[in-house]
Steps between C-alpha positions, in 0.01 A plus 500: 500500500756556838250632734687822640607487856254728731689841613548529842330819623646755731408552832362806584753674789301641777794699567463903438705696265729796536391833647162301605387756797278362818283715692382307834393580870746431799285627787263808678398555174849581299621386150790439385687424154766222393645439136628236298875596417648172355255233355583163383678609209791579700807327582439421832131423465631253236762335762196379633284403219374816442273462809566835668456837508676819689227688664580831669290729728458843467550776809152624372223456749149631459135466544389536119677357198771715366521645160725244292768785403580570861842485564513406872386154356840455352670558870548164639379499869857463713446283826629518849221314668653184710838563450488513074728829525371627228494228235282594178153291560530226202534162425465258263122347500351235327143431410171648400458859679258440753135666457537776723757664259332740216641566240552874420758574195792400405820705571786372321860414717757747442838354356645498858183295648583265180813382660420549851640213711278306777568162698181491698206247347142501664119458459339795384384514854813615664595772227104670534563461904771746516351792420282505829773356765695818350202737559457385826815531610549887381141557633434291791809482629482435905255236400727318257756487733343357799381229265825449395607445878220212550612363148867471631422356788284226393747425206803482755269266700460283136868488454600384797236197473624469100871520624442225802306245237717565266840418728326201628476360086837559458601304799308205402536531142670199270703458123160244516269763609663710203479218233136523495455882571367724220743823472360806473150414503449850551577579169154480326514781129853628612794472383287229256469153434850458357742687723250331781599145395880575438529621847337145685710374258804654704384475853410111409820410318694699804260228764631266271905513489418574874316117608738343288778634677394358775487657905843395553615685201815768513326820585709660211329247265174654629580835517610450135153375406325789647757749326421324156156612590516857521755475214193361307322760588735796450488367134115461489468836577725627293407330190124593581492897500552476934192323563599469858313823677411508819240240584726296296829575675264401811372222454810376370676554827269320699537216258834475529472559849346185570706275305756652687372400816426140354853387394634681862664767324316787645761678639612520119193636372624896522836451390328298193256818446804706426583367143165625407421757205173570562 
């Protein structure tokens, strides 16, 4: 008798479902709530594997836990702390919610939260750390600012040491330099494995065409090879539901930047930029 093959079993998802409603402390002794709105059944939890969630917070803030049925819980909390202008505090998370989150009910997403769009991803960290930079700001308000002076000070300081190292690479940097340099390294869970590998592909195929052109190469030859490039990438994105956000879009640049710089075609590398779609 065939001995039957063994079923694979499912793992368990650690994610939470829809409506799933947090209750967790965010300092001097105040609560506050989030909720799940999208879970990994939805489309674009599913664009990643169904790995993610949409977590929102609410404007409620208290010292007890609120009755489930309130309706200030369904009132996203709107920020305007460091320049967010009033953004809705969500983002996509991923993960086990971390032990300092109780769970209180479950109040189920309304058919606009359904389809609510988001294009920040995070830990759960940075969604549950909102809530208190936004209640310091409306309530401590002198202090939060002179912080923010110190803050902008020392990260002017930063930049200026970032922007000297980083002009002293891309005076030194080679095509040979490049031909062994992992892209985007930066990119660990986002935009994924695949879209990850397509776009080293690009950047190493562009390094390519560039050393086999040669130094003494027509700079219209070159500045055709770096045009393919963002070409590639205009399709890549397109084909890929706009993958390209803004850490993307960055790190991109600074990519292209430096091959650029290494086939002597800086002074190109705007006018290059400018066939862009993304």
């Amino acid at each position: 008798m065939a001995k039957k093959k063994p079923t694979k079993k499912k793992r368990k998802s650690n994610l939470p479902p829809a409506g799933s409603t947090y209750y967790y402390p965010i300092g001097k002794g105040l609560h506050t709530v989030c909720r799940v709105l999208q879970d990994a059944s939805s489309k674009e939890s599913k664009r990643f594997g169904g790995s993610i969630v949409l977590v929102a917070n609410s404007k409620w803030v208290g010292k007890k836990p609120p009755a489930i049925d309130d309706p200030t819980l369904r009132e996203i909390l709107l920020l305007t702390h460091h320049r967010m202008n009033g953004r809705p505090s969500m983002s996509w998370v991923h993960g086990k919610p971390p032990a300092s989150l109780q769970l209180i009910g479950v109040i189920p997403p309304s058919a606009s939260e359904i389809k609510l769009l988001c294009n920040t991803y995070a830990h759960w960290d940075y969604i549950t750390g909102q809530p208190w930079m936004q209640w310091r700001l409306d309530h401590d308000h002198a202090a939060v600012l002179k912080e923010d002076a110190a803050e902008e000070v020392a990260e002017e300081r930063e930049r200026q040491k970032a922007d000297s190292t980083r002009q002293a690479y891309l005076k030194k940097v080679t095509l040979d330099d490049l031909a062994n340099h992992e892209f985007f390294s930066s990119w660990k869970r986002l935009p994924g494995r695949r879209l990850t590998k397509l776009s080293r592909a690009l950047m190493a195929n562009a390094v390519r065409r560039l050393t086999e052109l040669g130094a003494r190469s027509k700079k219209q030859d070159r500045l055709e090879v770096l045009r393919d490039c963002i070409e590639a990438f205009n399709h890549l994105d397109s084909h890929n539901n706009h993958f390209i956000e803004t850490e993307e879009r960055e790190a991109i640049c600074l990519e292209l930047e430096a091959i650029c710089h290494a086939c002597g075609m800086q002074n190109k590398f705007e006018e290059v930029l400018e066939q862009r779609d993304w």
